[in-house]
C-alpha positions in Angstrom: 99.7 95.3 85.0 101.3 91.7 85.1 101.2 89.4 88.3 105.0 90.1 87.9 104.3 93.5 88.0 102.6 92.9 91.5 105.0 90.4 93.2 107.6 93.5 92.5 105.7 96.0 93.9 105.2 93.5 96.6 109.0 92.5 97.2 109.4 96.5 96.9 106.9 97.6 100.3 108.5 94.2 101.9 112.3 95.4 101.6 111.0 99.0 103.0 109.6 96.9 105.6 112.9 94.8 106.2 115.3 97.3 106.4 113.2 99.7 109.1 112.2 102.6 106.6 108.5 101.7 107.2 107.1 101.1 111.0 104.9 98.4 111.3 102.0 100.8 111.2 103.5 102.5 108.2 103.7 99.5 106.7 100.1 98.2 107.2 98.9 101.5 105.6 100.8 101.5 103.0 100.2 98.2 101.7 96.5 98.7 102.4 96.4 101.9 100.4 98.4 100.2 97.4 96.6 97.0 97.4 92.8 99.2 97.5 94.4 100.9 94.4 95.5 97.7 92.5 92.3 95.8 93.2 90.8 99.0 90.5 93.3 97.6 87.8 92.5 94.0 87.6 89.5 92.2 88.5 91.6 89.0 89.7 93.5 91.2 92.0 94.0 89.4 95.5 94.5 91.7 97.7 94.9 88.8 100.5 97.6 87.4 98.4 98.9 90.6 97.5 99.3 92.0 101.6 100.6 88.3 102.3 103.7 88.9 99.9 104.1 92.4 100.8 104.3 92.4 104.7 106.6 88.7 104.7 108.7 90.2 107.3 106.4 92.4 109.4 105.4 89.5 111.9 109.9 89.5 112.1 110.0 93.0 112.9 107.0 93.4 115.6 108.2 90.3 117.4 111.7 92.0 117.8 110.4 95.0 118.5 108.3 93.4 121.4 111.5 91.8 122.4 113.3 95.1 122.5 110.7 96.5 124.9 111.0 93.8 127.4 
């Protein structure tokens, strides 16, 4: 697989995220479980870089979600 291949993937979880159909802890799991997968297909893999661009809008989501619990 191609670093474009990866932001995709990435963009892909994050839009899951976005749009509710993963919780937060959902979310964290997922990622994780994908990312310790990748990390087996290329050596360079980040797996920093890769949860970074995945979970963009999970700090959004659990800050409103705090918000709504107020």
């Amino acid at each position: 697989m191609t670093r474009k291949d990866y932001i995709l993937i990435a963009h892909s979880l994050n839009s899951l995220i976005a749009d509710g159909t993963l919780s937060p802890h959902d979310a964290i799991v997922t990622v994780e479980r994908i990312a310790g997968s990748l990390r087996y297909d290329n050596p360079r893999f980040s797996r920093s870089k890769f949860y970074d661009a995945a979970t963009v809008d999970l700090p959004r989501i659990e800050t409103e979600m705090e918000a709504a619990h107020v």
